[in-house]
ROKESE-312218 format. One record per atom (N, C-alpha, C): x, y, z. Coordinates in steps of 0.02 Angstrom, whole numbers, plus 32768, in hexadecimal, padded with zeros to 4 digits. Layout:
// residues N
XYZ/...
***
This chain:
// residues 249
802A7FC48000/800080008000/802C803E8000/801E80797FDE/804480C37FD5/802B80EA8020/804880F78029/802E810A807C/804C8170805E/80128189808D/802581CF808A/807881E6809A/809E81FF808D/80CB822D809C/80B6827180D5/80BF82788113/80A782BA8128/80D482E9811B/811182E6810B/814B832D8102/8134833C80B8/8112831E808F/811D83298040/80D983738039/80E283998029/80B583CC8029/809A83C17FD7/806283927FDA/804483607F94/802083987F88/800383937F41/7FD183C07F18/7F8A838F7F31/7F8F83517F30/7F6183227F4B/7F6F83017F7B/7F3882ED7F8A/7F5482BB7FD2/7F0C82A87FF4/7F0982547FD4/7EC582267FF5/7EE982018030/7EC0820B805F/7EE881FB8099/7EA181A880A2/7EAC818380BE/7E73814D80C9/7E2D813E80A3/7E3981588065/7DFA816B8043/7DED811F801C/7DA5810C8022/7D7080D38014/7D4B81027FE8/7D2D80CA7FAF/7CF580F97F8D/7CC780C87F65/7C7C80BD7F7B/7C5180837F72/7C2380B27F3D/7C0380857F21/7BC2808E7EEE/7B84806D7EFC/7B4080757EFD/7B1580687F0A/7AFF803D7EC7/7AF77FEC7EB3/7AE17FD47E9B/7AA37FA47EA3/7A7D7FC47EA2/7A2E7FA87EBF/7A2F7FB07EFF/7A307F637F1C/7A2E7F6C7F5C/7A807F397F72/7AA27F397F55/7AF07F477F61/7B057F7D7F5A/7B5D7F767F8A/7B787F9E7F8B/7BC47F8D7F5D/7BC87FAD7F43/7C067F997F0E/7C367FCC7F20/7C907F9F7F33/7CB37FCA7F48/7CEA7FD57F1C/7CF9800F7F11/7D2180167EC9/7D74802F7EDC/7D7480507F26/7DA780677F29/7D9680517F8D/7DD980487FA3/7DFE801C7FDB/7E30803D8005/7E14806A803B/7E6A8080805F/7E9F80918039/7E8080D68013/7EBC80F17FFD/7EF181228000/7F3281097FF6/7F5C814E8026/7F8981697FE4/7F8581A57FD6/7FAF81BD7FA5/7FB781ED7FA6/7FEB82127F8A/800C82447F8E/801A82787F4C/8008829C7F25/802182A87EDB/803D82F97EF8/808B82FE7EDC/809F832C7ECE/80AE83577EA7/80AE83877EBE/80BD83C47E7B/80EF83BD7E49/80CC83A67E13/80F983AF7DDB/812083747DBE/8100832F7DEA/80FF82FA7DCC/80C682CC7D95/80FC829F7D75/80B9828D7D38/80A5823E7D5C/8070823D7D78/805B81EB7DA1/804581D07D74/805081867D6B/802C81677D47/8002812A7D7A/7FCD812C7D56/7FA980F47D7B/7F7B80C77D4E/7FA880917D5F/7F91803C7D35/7F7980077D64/7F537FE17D2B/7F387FA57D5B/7EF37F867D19/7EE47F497D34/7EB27F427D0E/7E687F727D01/7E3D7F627CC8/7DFF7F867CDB/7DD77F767CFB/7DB77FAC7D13/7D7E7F817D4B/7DAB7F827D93/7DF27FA67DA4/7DFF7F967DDD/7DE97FDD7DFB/7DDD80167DF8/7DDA803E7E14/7E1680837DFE/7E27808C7D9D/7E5D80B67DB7/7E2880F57DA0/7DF480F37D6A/7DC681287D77/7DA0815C7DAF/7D9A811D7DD3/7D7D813F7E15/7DA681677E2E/7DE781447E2B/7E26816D7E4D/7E2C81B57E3B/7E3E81AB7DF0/7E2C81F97DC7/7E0A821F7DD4/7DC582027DE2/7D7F82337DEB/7D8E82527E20/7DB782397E58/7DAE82487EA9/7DF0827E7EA5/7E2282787E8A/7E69828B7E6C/7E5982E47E40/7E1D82E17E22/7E1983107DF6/7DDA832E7E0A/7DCC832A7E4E/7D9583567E71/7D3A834D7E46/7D3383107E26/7CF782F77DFD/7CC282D57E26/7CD782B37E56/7CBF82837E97/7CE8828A7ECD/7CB382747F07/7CD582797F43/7CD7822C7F67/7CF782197F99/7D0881EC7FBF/7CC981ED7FF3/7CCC81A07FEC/7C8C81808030/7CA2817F8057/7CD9818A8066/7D07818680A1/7D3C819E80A7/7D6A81A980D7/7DC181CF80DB/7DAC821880AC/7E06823280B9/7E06827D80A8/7E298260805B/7E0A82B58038/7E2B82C67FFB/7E3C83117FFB/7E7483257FFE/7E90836A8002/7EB483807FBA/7EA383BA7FAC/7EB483D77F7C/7EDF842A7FA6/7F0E841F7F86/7F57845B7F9C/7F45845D7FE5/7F308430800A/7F3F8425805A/7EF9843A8071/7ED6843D8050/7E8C844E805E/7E5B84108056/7E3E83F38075/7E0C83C78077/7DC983EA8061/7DAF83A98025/7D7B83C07FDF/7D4B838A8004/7D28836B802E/7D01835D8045/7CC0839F8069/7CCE83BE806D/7CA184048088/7C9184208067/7CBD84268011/7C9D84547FE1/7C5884427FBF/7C3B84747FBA/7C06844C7F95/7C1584447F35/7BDF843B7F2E/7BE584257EDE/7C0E84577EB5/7BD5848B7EBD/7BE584CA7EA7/7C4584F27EBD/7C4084E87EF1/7C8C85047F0A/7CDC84BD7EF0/7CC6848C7EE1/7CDC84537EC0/7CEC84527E79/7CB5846D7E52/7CB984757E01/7CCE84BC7DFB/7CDB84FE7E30/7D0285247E2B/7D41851F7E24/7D5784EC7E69/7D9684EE7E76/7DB384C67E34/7D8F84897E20/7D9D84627DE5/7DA6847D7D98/7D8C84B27DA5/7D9A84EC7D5F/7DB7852A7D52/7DD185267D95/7E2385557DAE/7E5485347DAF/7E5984DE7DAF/7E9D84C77DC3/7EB7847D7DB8/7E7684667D7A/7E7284217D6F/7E6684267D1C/7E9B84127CEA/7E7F83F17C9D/7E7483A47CAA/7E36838E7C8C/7E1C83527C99/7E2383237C42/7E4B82F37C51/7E3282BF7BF4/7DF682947BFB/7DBD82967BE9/7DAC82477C04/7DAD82167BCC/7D9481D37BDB/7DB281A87BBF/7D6E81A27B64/7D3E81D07B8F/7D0581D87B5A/7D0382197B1E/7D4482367B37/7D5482757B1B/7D2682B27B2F/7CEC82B27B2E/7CA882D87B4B/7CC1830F7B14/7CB6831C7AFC/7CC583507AB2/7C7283647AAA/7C6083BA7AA4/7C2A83BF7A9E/7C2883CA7A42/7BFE83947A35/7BE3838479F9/7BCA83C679C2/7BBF83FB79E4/7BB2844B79BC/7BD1847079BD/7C18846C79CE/7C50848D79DB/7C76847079AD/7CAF84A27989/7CF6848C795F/7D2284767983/7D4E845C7966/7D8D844179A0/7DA3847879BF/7DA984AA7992/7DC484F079BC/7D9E850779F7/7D7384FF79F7/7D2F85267A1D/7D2A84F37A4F/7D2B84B07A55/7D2384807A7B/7D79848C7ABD/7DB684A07A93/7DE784A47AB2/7DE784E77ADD/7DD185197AC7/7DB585557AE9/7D93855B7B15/7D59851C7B2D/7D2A85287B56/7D2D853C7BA1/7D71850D7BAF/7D8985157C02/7D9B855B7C14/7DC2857E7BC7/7DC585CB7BD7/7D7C85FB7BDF/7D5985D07BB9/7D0C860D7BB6/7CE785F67BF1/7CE585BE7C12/7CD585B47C53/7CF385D67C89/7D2B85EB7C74/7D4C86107CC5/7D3F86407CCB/7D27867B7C85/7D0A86BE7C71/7D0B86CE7C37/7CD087037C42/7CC3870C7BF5/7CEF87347BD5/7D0287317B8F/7D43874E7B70/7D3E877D7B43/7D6087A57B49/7D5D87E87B30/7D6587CD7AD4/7D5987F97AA0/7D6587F07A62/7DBC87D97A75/7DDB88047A84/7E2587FA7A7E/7E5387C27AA6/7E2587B07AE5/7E33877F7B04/7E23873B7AF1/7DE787377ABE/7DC287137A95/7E0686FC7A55/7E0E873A7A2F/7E4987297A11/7E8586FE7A1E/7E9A871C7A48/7ECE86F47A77/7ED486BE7A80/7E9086AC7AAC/7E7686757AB6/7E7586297A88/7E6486627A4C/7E58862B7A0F/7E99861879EA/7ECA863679D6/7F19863C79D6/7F3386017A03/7F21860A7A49/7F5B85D87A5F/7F2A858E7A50/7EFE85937A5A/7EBB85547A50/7EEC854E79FC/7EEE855079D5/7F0085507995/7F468532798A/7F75855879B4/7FBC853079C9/7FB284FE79DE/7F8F84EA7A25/7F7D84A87A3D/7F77846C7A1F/7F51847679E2/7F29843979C5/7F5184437984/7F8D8460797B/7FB48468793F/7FEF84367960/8004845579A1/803F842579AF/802083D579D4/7FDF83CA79CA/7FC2838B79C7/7FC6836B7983/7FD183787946/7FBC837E790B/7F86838878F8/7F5483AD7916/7F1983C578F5/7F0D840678C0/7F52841478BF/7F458467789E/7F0F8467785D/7EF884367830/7ED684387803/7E8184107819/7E8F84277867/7E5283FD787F/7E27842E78AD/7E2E846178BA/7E1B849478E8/7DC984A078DD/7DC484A378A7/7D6784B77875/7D59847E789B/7D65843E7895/7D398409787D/7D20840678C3/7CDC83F978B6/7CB183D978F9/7CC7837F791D/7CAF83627957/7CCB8338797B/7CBF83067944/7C7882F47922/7C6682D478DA/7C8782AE78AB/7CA682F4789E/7CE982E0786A/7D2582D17883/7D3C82BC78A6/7D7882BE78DE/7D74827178E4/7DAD824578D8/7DAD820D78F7/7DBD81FE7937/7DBC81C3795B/7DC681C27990/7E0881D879CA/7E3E81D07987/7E6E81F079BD/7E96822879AE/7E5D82457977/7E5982907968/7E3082B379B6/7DEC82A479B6/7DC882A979E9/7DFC82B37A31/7E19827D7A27/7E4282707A81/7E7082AB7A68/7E9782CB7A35/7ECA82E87A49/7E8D833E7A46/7E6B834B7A36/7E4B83887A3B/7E3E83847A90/7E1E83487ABF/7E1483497AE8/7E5F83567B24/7E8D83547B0C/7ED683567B28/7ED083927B1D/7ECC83C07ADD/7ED584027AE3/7EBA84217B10/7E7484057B0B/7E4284367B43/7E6284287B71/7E6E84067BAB/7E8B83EF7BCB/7EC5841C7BFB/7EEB84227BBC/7F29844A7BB7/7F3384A87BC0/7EF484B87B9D/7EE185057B8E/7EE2852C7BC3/7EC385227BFA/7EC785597C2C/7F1085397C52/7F5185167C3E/7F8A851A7C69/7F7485087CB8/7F5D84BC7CB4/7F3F84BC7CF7/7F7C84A27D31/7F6C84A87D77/7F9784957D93/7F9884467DA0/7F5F84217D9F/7F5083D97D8E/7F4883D17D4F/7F57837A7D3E/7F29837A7CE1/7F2A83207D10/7ED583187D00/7ED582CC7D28/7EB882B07CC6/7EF482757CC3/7EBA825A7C74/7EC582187C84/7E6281FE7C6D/7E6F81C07C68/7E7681947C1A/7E9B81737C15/7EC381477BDD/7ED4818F7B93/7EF981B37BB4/7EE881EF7B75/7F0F81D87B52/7F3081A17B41/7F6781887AF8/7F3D81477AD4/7EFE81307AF8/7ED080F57AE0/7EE380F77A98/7EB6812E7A8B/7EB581217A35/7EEB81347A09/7F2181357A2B/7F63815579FA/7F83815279DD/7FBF814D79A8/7FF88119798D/8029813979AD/805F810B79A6/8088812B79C7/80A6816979BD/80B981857975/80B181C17964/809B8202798A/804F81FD7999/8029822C79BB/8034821D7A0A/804681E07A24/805A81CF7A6F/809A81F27A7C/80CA81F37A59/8109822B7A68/80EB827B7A59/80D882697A37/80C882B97A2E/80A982D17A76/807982AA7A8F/804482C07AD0/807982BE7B03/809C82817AFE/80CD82917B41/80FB82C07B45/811B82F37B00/813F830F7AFA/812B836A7B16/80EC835A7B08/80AB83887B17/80AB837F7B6D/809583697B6A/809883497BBE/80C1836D7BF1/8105834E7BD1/8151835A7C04/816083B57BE2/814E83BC7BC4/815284127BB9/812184477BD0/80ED84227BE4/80D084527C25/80D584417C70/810084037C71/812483FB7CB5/815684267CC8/817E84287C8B/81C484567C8F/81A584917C9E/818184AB7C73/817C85177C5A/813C85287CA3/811684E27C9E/80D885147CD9/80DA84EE7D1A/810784B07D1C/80F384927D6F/80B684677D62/809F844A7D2B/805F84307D32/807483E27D4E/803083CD7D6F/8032838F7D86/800083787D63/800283237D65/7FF283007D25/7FF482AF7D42/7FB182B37D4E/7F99825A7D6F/7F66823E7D30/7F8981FA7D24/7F6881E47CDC/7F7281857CF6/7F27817E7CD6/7F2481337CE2/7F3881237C96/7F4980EF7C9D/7F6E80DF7C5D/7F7C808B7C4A/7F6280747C1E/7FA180207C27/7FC580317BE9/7FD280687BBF/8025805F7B9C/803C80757BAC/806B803A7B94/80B980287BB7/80F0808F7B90/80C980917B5B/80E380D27B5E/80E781177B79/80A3810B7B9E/809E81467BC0/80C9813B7C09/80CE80EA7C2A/80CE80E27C68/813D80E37C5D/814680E77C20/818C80EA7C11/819E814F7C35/816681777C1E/818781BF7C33/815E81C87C65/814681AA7C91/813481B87CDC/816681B07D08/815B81EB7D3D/818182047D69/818081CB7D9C/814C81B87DBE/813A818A7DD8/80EA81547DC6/810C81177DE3/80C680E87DBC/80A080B47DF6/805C80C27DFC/804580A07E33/800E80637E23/800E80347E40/7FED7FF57E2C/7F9F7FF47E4F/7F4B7FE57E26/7F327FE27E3F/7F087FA27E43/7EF17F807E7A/7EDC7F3D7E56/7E9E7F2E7E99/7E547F1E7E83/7E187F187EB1/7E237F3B7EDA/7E1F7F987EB4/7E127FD47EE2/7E597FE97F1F/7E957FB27F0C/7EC27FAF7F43/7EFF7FDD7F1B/7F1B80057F41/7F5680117F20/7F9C80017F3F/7FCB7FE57F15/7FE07FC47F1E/80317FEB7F19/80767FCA7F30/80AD80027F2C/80BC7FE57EE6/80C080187EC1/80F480167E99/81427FF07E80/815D7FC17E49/81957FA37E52/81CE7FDB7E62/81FF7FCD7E82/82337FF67E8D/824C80307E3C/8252800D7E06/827B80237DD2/823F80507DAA/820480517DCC/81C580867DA0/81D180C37DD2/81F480CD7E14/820281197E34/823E81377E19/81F981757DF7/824A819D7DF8/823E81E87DF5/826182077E02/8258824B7E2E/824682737E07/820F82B97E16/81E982EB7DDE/822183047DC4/81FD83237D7A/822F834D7D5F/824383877D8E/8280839C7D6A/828983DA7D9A/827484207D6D/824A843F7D90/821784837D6D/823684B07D52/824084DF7D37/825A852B7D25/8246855D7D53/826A857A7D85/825D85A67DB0/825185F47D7B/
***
């Protein structure tokens, strides 16, 4: 088991946290006494079969769901008291989310879809709008989308889709980015590219970056890699630790 660190001053930190689902009249337990720690400015990876619980993890990790049990602290603050509303604030000040369904709104361009996290935080001036759309435009260029920006989610194949959803993701420079399987649909080609993407907003902004994953390519440029198996997490082999990048002051 990963047991908390108390000297480590974590960006996260589930201290004893259980987390059940109501299935009829069972109780289905998805996540088990969990102790973890994520620090600033490391890239976690988290593997295990499906169905063991590394979603849930995410959800609880990226302020989406909360725990049936034990603490979940975000920058040393415990997110059990917030309500919904003060939760999907904090989550849209300080969290890019991948999911594994892409969630791409279907009447939106890729551009407009990668923009949204900015037009959710406030509304944007013509010139801030501009701006806005510029770096949204870079984003999905150094994804290889530059000849893909117009096109709606429709026309977009699937791991066209996942890399527009990385942009969004990416756009407001968050201080978390939690993704689940964001290299699923990728070749390897576009998997270096994302990780290269990745480790260059580790370097320039400090971002931290917890991703469930089973390739072996992504779990190759993780900082550290944690095992999850029937909701349990498990330590890590010795030769998958290895220490965050070091940031640009």
């Amino acid at each position: 088991m990963q047991k908390a660190r108390a000297d480590s001053a974590s960006l996260v930190r589930l201290t004893g946290v259980h987390k059940q689902y109501r299935n009829g009249m069972f109780a289905v337990r998805a996540l088990h006494d969990i102790h973890l720690e994520v620090e600033p400015g490391e890239m976690l990876a988290v593997c295990g079969p499906s169905g063991h619980g590394k979603t849930t993890l995410l959800n609880l990790i990226g302020l989406l769901d909360t725990a049936s049990a034990g603490e979940v602290e975000f920058d040393g603050k415990g997110v059990a008291s917030l309500s919904e509303a003060q939760r999907a604030l904090l989550r849209a000040s300080t969290v890019g989310l991948v999911f594994q369904s892409f969630s791409l709104v279907p009447v939106l361009t890729a551009q407009d879809n990668v923009l949204l996290p900015l037009q959710l935080r406030a509304r944007l001036t013509g010139a801030e709008r501009k701006a806005a759309a510029e770096q949204a435009a870079e984003l999905l260029a150094r994804l290889g989308l530059a000849s893909h920006v117009r096109h709606y989610p429709a026309r977009l194949d699937a791991g066209q889709c996942q890399r527009v959803a990385i942009a969004r993701a990416l756009i407001t420079r968050p201080r978390l980015v939690v993704a689940d399987e964001p290299t699923s649909r990728l070749d390897s080609g576009f998997v270096r590219m994302v990780s290269e993407l990745f480790a260059s907003y580790q370097r320039e902004y400090g971002t931290t970056f917890v991703i469930s994953t089973r390739d072996q390519r992504q779990l190759a440029r993780a900082t550290r890699t944690l095992q999850l198996a029937d909701g349990r997490l498990l330590a890590a082999p010795a030769d998958t630790a290895r220490r965050p990048l070091r940031m640009h002051q």
